[in-house]
N, C-alpha and C positions, 0 to 999 in steps of 0.2 A: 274429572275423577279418573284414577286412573285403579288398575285390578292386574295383580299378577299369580299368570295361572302356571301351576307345577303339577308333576304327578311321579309314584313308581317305576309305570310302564314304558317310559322311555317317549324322546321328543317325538319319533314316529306314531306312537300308541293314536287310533281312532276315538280316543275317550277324551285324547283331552284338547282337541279339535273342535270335540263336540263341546267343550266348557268354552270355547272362546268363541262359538256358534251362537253360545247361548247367551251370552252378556257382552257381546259388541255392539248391541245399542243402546245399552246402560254407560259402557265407560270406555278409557281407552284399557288396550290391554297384552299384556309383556308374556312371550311364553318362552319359560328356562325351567329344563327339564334334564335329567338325565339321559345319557346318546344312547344307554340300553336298558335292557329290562332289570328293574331294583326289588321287585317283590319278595316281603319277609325281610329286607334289612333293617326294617326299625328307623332308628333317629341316628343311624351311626354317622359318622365325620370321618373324612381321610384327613390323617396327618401326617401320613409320613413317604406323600408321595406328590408330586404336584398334580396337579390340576389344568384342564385344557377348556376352553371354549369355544365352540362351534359355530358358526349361525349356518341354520337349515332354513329352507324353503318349506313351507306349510303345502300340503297338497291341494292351498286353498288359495294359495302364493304368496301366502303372505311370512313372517320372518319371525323363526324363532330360535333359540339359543342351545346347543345341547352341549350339555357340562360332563365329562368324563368320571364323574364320580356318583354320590348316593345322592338321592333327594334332599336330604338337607343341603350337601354339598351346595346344591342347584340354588338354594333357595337365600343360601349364604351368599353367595356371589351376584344373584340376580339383587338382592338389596342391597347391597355395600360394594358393588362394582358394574352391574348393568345398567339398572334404574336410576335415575337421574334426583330421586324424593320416593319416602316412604308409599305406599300405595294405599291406596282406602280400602283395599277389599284383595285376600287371598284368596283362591280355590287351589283344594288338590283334587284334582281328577278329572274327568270320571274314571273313575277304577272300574278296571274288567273284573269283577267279583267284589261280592259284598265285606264290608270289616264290622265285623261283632264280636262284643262278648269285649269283658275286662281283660282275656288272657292275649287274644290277638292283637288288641291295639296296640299293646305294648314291639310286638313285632311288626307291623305292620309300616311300607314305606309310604303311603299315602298318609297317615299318621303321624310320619315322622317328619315327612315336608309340611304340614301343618301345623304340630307341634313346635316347631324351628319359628314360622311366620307369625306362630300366638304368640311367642314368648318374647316379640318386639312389638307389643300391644296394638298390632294388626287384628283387625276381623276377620274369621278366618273359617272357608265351608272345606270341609273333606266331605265329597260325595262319591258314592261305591253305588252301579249297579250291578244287580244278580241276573247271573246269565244260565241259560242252561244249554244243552245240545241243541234245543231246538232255534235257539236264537242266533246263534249261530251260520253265516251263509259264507259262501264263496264267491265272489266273481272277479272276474281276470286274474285268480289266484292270489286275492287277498281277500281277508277274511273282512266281514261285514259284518257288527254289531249293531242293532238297531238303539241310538242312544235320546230320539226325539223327546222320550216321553220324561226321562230323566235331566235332559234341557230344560223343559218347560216347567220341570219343579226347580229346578237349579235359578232360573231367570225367576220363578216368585218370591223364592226365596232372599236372592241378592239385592233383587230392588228393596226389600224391607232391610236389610243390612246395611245398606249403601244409604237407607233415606234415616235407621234410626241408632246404625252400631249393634253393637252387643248389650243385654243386658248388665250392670254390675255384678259381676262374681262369676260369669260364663265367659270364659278365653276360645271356645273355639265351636261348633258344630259338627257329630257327625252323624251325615245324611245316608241313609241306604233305600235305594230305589227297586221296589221285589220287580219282576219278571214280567207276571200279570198280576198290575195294579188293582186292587177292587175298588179306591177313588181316587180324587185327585188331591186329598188333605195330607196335611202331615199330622200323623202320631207324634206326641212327644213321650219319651220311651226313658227306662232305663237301661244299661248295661248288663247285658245276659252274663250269664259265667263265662260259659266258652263258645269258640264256634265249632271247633273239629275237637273230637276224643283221639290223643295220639297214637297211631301205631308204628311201631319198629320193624320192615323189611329184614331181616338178615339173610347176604344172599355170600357166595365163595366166589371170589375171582381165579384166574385159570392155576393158578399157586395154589389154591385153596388156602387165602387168608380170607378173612371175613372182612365185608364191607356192611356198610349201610345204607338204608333208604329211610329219610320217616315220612310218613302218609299222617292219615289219621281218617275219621268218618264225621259226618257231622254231628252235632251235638243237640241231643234233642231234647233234653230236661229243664228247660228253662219256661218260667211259669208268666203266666200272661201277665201285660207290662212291661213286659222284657223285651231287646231288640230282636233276639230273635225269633222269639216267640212271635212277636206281630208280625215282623217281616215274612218268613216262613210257614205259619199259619195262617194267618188272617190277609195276607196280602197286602200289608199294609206299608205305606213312605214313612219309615219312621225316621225320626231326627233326636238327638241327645247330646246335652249340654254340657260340657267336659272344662276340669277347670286343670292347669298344671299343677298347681301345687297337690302335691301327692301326701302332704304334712297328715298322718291323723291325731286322734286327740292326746295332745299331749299333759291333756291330767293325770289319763288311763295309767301313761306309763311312769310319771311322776308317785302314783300312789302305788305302782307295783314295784317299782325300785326303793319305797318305804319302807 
């Protein structure tokens, strides 16, 4: 069996090291990522530029691919020009921060490299854990994520993938791993609204034309149930079951164009 793992963060990123930590004794496994950091591009494609291929050395020595463009880019190339046959099993991540909420997935490039790998009827995990300052370390001037405990849900999770597929009508999983866990189960959750409330920086460059910065804060009104809600509240691994088609009902709009 084979598993091919992609991420946003870039082929360097510590997170998605730790996804191929965690399921190298489940299967074999392909890492083609993006050479830098993709966060917030969504599902986009380059078209109108070529595209390069890389192979890096793993900091574990082992060999993986970094592609000059977005995640999907990565995810295009690694099936229809690296890999040899379809894969049994994608992951994107681990993402350094969590993706929630209906408004961010849509932006989100952990999302969009999983999105890419569902929609060639691949099985397919995006996992995000949430980090905060305190997790955070330094040594020999790189930073140090602690991702064990997000492995070990990642590896329970993919062996029941790998041994049963996806349910009918579910194309992908996405997993978010809180901080401090309060078990080791998974919630199954729905989609919060948002994760961040936007804000608009406006700041003057030495001209005095206006630029911009957008921020935002986090989003706190999502009612229990919800991804964020359990993740951020209750400490919980939640997981939610995402399907591409985005079609809604189209009686609704057949009786309103009546």
């Amino acid at each position: 069996m084979k598993a091919l793992i992609s991420n946003d963060d870039g082929i360097t990123a510590s997170g998605i090291l730790a996804s191929k930590k965690a399921i190298e004794n489940l299967c074999d496994t392909y890492v083609v990522a993006p050479e830098i950091q993709q966060s917030g591009i969504g599902h986009a494609i380059t078209l109108y530029e070529p595209l390069r291929v890389n192979e890096y050395t793993l900091k574990d020595g082992s060999l993986g691919y970094g592609v000059s463009g977005t995640p999907t880019d990565a995810v295009t190339l690694a099936l229809f020009e690296i890999m040899d046959e379809k894969p049994d099993l994608m992951i994107s991540g681990i993402n350094t921060g969590f993706n929630l909420g209906q408004a961010e997935l849509t932006t989100s490039g952990t999302l969009g490299a999983a999105i890419e790998a569902a929609s060639f009827n691949i099985p397919t995990i995006a996992i995000s854990l949430e980090v905060t300052r305190d997790d955070i370390k330094f040594e020999n001037g790189d930073v140090e994520i602690d991702f064990s405990f997000a492995g070990k849900m990642l590896n329970k999770l993919a062996k029941i993938v790998l041994k049963k597929g996806l349910p009918e009508g579910i194309d992908l999983l996405n997993v978010n791993v809180p901080a401090n866990p309060s078990d080791e189960n998974f919630e199954v959750v729905k989609l919060g609204r948002r994760m961040y409330t936007p804000i608009i920086h406006k700041r003057l460059d030495p001209r005095h034309k206006p630029y911009y910065w957008i921020g935002g804060i986090p989003y706190e009104s999502d009612a229990p149930g919800s991804d964020g809600y359990e993740l951020k509240r209750e400490q919980k691994t939640t997981i939610t079951p995402l399907k591409i088609d985005l079609t809604s009902d189209m009686s609704l709009l057949k009786e309103w164009l009546d």
